[in-house]
VONU-647644 format. One line per 2 residues: number of its first residue (from 1); for each residue z, x, y of C-alpha. Coordinates in nm, 2 decimals, decimal comma. Example, Ala and Ser with C-alpha at 12.3 -4.5 7.8 and 13.67 -1.06 7.14 Angstrom:
1	0,78:1,23:-0,45  0,71:1,37:-0,11
END
This chain:
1	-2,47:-2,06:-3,09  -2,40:-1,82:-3,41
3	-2,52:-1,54:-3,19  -2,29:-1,61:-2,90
5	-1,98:-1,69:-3,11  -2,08:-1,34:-3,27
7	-2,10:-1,20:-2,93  -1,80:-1,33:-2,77
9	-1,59:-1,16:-3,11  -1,75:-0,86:-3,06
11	-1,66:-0,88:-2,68  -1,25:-1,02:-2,75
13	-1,18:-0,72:-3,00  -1,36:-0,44:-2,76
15	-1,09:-0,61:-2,48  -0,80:-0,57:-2,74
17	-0,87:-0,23:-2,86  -0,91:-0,14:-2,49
19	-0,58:-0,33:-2,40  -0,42:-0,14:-2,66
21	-0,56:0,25:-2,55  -0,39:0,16:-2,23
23	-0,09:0,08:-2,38  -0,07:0,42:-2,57
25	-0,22:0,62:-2,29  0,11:0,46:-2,09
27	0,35:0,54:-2,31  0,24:0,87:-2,34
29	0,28:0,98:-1,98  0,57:1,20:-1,91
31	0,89:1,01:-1,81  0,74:0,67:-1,87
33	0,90:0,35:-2,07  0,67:0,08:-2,06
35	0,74:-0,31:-2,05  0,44:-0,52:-2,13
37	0,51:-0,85:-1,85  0,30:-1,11:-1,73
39	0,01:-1,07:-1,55  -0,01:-1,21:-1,21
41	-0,38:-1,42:-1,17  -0,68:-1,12:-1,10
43	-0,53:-0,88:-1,34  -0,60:-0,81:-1,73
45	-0,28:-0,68:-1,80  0,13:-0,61:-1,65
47	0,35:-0,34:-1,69  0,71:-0,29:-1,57
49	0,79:0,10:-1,59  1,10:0,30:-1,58
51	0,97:0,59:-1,45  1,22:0,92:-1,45
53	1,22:1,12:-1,12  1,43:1,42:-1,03
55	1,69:1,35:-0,79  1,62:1,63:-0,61
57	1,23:1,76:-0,60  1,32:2,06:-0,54
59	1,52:2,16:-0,82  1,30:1,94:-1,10
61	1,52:2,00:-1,38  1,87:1,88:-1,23
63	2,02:1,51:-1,19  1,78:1,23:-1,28
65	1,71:0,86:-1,18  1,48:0,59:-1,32
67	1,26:0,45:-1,04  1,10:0,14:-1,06
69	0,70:0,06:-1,11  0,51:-0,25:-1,14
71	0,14:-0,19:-1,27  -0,12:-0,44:-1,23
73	-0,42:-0,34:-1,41  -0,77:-0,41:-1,40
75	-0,96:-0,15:-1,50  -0,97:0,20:-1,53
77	-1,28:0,25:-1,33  -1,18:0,01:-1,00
79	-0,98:0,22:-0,72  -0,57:0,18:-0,71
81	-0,38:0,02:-0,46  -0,04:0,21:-0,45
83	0,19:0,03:-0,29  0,48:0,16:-0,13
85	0,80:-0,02:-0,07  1,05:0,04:0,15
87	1,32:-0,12:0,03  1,34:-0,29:-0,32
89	1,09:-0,55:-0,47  1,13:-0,84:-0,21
91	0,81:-0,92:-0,07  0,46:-0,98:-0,20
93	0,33:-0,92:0,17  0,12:-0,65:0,10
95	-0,01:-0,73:-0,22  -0,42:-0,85:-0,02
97	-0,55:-0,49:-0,06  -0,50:-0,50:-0,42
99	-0,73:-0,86:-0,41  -0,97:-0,74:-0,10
101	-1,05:-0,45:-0,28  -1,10:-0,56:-0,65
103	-0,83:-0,28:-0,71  -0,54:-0,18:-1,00
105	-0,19:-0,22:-0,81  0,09:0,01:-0,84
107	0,39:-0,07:-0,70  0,69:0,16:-0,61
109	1,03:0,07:-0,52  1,19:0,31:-0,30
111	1,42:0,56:-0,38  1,81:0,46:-0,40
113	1,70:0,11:-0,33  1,72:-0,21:-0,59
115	1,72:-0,08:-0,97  1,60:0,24:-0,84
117	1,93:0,35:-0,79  2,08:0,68:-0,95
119	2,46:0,64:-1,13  2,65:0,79:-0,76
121	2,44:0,79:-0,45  2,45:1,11:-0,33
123	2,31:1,08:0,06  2,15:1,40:0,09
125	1,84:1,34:-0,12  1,75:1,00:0,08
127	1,49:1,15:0,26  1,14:1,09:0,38
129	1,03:1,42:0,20  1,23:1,33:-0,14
131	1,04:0,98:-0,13  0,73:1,10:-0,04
133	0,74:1,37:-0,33  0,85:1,07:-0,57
135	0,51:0,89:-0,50  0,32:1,22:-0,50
137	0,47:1,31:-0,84  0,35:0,93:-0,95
139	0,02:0,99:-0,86  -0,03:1,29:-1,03
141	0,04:1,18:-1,34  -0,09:0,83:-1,34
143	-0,41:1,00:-1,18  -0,48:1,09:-1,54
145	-0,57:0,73:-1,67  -0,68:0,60:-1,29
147	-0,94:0,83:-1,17  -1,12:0,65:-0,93
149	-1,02:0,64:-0,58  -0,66:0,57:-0,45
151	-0,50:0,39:-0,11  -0,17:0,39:-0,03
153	-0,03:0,06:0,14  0,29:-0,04:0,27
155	0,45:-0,32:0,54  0,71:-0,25:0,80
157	0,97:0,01:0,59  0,75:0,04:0,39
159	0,42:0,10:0,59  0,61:0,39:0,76
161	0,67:0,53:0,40  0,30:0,50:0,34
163	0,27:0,72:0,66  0,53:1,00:0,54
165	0,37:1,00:0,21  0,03:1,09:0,35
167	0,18:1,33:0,65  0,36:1,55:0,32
169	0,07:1,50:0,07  -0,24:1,38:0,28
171	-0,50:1,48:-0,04  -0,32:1,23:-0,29
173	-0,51:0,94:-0,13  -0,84:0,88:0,02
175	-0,69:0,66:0,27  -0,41:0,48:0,43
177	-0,30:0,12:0,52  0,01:0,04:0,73
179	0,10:-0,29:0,80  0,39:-0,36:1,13
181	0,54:0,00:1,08  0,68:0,16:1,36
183	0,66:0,51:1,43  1,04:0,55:1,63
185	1,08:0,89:1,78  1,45:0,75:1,94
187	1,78:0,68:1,75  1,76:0,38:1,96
189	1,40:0,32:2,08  1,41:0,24:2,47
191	1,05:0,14:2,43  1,17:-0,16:2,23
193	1,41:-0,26:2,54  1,11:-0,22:2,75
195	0,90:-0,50:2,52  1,14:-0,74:2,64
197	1,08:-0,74:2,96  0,70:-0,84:2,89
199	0,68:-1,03:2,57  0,58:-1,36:2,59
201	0,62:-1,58:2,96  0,87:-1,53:3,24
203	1,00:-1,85:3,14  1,00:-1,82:2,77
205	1,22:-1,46:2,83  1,41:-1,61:3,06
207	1,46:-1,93:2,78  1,57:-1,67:2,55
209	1,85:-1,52:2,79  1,98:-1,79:2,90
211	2,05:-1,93:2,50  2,18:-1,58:2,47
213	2,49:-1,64:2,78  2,48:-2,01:2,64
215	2,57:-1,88:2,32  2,84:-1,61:2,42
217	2,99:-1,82:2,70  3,03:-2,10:2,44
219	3,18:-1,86:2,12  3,54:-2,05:2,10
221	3,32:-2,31:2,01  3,06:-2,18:1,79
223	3,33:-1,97:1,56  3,48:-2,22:1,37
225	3,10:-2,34:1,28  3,04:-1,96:1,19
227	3,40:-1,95:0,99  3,29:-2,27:0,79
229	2,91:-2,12:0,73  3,11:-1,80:0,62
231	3,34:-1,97:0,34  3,02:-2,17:0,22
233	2,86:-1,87:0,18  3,11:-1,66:0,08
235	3,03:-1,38:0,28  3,32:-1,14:0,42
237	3,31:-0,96:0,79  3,54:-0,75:0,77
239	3,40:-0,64:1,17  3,55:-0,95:1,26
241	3,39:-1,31:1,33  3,37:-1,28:1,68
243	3,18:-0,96:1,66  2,96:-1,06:1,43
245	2,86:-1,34:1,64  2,81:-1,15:1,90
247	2,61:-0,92:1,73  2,38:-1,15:1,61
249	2,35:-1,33:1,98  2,26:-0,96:2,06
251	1,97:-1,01:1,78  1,84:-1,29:1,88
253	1,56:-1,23:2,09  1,44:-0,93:1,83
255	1,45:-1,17:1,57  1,31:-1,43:1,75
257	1,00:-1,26:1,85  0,98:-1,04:1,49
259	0,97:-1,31:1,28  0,91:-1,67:1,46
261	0,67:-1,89:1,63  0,90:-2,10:1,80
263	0,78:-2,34:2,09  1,03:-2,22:2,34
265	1,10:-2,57:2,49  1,26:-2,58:2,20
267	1,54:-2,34:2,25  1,88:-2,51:2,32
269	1,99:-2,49:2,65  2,31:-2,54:2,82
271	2,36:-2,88:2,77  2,33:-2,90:2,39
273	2,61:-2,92:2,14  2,78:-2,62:1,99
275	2,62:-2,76:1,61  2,31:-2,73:1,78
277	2,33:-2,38:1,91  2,47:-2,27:1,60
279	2,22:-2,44:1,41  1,95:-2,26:1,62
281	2,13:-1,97:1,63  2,17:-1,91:1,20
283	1,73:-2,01:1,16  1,68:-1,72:1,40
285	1,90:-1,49:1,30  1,99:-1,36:0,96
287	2,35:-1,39:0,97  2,42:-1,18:0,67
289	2,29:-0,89:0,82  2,69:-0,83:0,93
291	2,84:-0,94:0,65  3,04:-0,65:0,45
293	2,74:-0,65:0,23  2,54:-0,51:0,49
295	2,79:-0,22:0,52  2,70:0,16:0,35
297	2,33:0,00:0,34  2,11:0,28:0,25
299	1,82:0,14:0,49  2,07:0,19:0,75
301	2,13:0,55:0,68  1,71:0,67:0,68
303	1,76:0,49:1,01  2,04:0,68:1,16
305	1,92:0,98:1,03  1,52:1,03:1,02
307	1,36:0,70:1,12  1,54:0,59:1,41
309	1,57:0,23:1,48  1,70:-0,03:1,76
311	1,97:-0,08:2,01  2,05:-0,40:2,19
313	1,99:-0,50:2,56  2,34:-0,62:2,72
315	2,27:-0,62:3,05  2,35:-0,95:3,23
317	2,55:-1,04:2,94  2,83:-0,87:2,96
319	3,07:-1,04:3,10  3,08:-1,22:2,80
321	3,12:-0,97:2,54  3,41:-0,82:2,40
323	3,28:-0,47:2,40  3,37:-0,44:2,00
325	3,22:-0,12:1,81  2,95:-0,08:2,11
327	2,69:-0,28:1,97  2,54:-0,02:1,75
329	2,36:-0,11:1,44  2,53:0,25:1,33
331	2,84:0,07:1,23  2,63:-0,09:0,91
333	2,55:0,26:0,81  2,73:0,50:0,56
335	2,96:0,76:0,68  2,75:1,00:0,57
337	2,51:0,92:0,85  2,71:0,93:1,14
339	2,58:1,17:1,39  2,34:1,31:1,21
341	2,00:1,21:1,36  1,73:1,39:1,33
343	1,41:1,35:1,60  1,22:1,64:1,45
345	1,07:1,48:1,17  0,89:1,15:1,37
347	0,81:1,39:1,63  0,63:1,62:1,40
349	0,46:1,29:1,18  0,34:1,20:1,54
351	0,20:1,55:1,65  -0,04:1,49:1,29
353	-0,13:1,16:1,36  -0,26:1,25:1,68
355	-0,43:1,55:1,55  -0,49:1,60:1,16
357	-0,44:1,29:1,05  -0,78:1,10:0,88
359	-0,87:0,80:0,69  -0,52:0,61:0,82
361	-0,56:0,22:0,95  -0,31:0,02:1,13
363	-0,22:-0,30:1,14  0,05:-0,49:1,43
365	0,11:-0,79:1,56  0,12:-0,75:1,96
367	0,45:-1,01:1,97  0,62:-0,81:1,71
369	0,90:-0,57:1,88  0,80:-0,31:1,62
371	0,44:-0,29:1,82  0,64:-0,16:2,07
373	0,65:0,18:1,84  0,33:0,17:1,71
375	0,13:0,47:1,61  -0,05:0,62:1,93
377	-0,44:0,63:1,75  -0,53:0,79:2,07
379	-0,71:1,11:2,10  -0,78:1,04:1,65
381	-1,10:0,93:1,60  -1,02:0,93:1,28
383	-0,77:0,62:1,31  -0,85:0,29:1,36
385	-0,56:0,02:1,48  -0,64:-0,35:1,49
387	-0,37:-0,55:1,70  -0,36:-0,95:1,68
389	-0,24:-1,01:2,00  -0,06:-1,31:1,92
391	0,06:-1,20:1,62  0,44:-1,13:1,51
393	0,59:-0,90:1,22  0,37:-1,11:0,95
395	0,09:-0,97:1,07  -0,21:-0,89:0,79
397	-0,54:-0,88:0,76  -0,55:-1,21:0,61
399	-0,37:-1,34:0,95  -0,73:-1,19:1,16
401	-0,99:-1,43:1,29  -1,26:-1,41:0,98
403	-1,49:-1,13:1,19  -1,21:-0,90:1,24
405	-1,12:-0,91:0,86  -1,46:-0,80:0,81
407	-1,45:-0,53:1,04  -1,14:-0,36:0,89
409	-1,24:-0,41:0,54  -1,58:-0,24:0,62
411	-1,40:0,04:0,72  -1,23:0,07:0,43
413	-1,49:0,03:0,20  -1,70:0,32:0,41
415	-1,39:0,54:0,35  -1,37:0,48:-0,03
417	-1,76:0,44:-0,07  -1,86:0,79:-0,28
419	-1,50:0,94:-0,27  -1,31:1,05:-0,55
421	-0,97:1,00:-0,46  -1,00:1,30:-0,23
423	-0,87:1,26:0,17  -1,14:1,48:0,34
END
C-alpha cells in the first residue's frame, strides 16, 4: 500500500510540474496572455488567451486587435483539433473531433466577431485571406508546444472558414473537416431556390406555401401580436413591422428545413387563429434576425462581399407583399458592403477543391438548404463527402447511423496515421 501511495506522489507532482511547464511555455509565446479556466470533462487543463494579431497581415507592424482562443489541453503528444469559428463563441457543435480523436482543442473566434473585435471596425480587413492568415499565424506559433499532427474543423460559417484556411495555407494542417458549409459562388445562390422545389413531399412544400399566403394574407392580424412580441422583447425595427414580418414569412421555409423536424401536418393552415400562426411562425423563424441589431452585422458584410449567400423565392406570393427594400438580406449589411461582391474568390476556392485540394472531408445534411451549395467532391479523389439524407443543418458525425461513423473516422485516422502535421 506504502508503495502505491509512494507511487501515486511520485505520479501527482510529475502532473504538476508538467502542468506548470505548459503554463510557462504559454505565456512565453509571442502575443499571448494566458487565463488559467476550467476544464471541460476529457481535458487536463483550460486556457482562455488573448492572442494579439495584426489588423492587417500584410503590414504586421501596424494596428492591432486581441483575438480570442480557448485551449483545451491534453497532452503535448495527442494531435490538435483547431477549431474555427465563424462567428463568435456560440455553439459547442463541433467540439466531437476534439473527443473522436483523443485530441488538444483550440478554438478561434473569428476575426471582428464577439470580443475579437478591434477599437473601430475598419471593413477592409474582413476578409477570407486576413482570417485565414490569423489562424495560419496561430498555428505557427502554437506549433511550437503542439507538434503532433493538426485538423482544422469548422460548422456552417465556420466550416467554410476551415475551407479558406486550407485553400490559402493548405500545409498548416494534415487535414480538414467541414461540417454544413456551403461553398456559394452567387450573391444570391439560385441553386438554393432550386432546393425548394424538391425538398421534402409535394404536399409538405406545398404545406409550407400555403402557411406562407396564410401568413401574408393574414398580416393586419398577425402585427399587433408581432408589435406586443417586439415591446416584450425590446427589440427595435427600424425597417418597419410590416416588413419585417414579411421578411421573416419570406424565411420561413429556409428556416424550416435548416433547422427543424417538424411533422408537416402540423403546420397551421388557413383555418387557424392568427395566435396560432404567429406562434408557429416566431418557433420557425428567428425573429431578431431584423431587428436593428441585426443591422451593420459583420457576417452580413463577408456575405455580400466574398461568401455570397441567399435570396428569397416570391413567386406566387406576391400579391401579398408590399414590395419594401426588395427582399434582400443586403439591407442587414454595412454600407460598406453595398455593391461590392466579389465571385472570384469562391470561384477560385472551387477550381482547388476540384483539383489540388487533399485530405478535406465533408459533412451535410441532404434537407439542409445549405446542401444545396455543397462542395462538388467530384473529379477529387482526394475528398470524401458523407451526406445523411434525412438530415438538416445539425448534421454531424455523431448524427450517422453507427457504421457510417466508423467509416469517416477511419478515414481520418488513415490521414493522420504516420503524419507529422504535414498536408501531402
Amino acid at each position: 500500500m506504502r508503495r502505491i501511495i509512494f507511487l501515486l506522489l511520485i505520479l501527482t507532482t510529475w502532473l504538476a510540474a508538467q502542468d506548470s511547464t505548459l503554463v510557462a511555455r504559454l505565456v512565453a509565446l509571442p502575443g499571448v496572455a494566458v487565463k488559467t479556466v476550467r476544464p471541460d470533462p476529457g481535458f487536463r487543463q483550460a486556457f482562455e488567451i488573448d492572442f494579439t494579431q495584426p489588423m492587417d497581415h500584410n503590414r504586421p507592424y501596424g494596428a492591432q486587435f486581441k483575438q480570442r482562443i480557448i485551449l483545451s489541453h491534453l497532452s503535448v503528444n495527442r494531435p490538435v483539433v483547431l477549431i474555427t469559428e465563424g462567428y463568435n463563441f456560440y455553439s459547442n457543435h463541433t467540439r466531437e473531433l476534439s473527443r473522436l480523436l483523443q485530441a488538444n482543442e483550440i478554438r478561434v473566434e473569428h476575426r471582428f466577431f464577439g470580443e475579437s473585435k478591434p477599437d473601430s471596425m475598419d471593413w477592409r480587413y474582413l476578409t477570407i485571406e486576413q482570417a485565414a492568415a490569423d489562424y495560419h499565424r496561430i498555428v505557427q506559433i502554437f506549433k511550437k508546444i503542439y507538434p503532433k499532427q493538426w485538423i482544422n474543423t469548422g460548422w456552417s460559417k465556420g466550416g467554410q472558414t476551415s475551407i479558406f484556411h486550407r485553400y490559402f495555407y493548405p500545409n498548416d494542417v494534415a487535414a480538414t473537416v467541414a461540417y454544413d458549409a456551403p461553398l456559394n459562388l452567387q450573391k444570391e445562390e439560385k441553386r438554393i431556390d432550386r432546393f425548394f422545389g424538391k425538398v421534402g413531399t409535394a404536399y409538405c412544400r406545398q404545406r409550407l406555401k400555403a402557411f406562407q399566403r396564410t401568413a401574408l394574407k393574414r398580416k393586419n392580424q398577425l402585427l399587433p401580436l408581432f408589435k406586443q412580441f417586439a415591446q416584450q422583447k425590446h427589440y427595435d425595427y427600424s425597417i418597419g413591422l410590416e416588413a419585417a414580418l414579411e421578411y421573416a414569412v419570406l424565411e420561413y421555409p429556409f428556416s424550416f428545413w435548416q433547422y427543424h423536424k417538424i411533422e408537416c401536418d402540423s403546420i397551421p393552415d388557413s383555418t387557424a387563429s392568427a395566435v396560432r400562426i404567429f406562434n408557429h411562425l416566431k418557433r420557425v423563424v428567428a425573429l431578431s434576425s431584423y431587428n436593428d441589431h441585426a443591422l451593420n452585422s459583420p457576417a452580413m458584410y463577408q456575405f455580400f462581399t466574398q461568401l455570397g449567400y441567399y435570396g428569397y423565392v416570391t413567386k406566387g406570393l406576391e400579391p401579398y407583399l408590399s414590395g419594401a427594400y426588395g427582399y434582400s438580406n443586403s439591407i442587414f449589411a454595412p454600407e460598406a458592403a453595398r455593391d461590392r461582391y466579389d465571385p472570384g474568390p469562391m470561384q477560385r476556392i472551387n477550381h482547388w477543391l476540384q483539383t489540388k485540394a487533399r485530405r478535406m472531408l465533408f459533412i451535410y445534411g441532404g434537407r439542409d438548404p445549405w446542401s444545396a451549395c455543397a462542395v462538388n467532391t467530384n473529379g477529387n479523389p482526394n475528398l470524401v463527402k458523407f451526406v445523411l439524407p434525412e438530415g438538416n443543418h445539425f448534421t454531424f458525425i455523431r448524427t450517422f447511423p453507427p457504421d457510417r461513423q466508423q467509416a469517416i473516422l477511419h478515414i481520418l485516422r488513415r490521414w493522420l496515421a504516420g503524419n507529422n502535421g504535414q498536408a501531402r
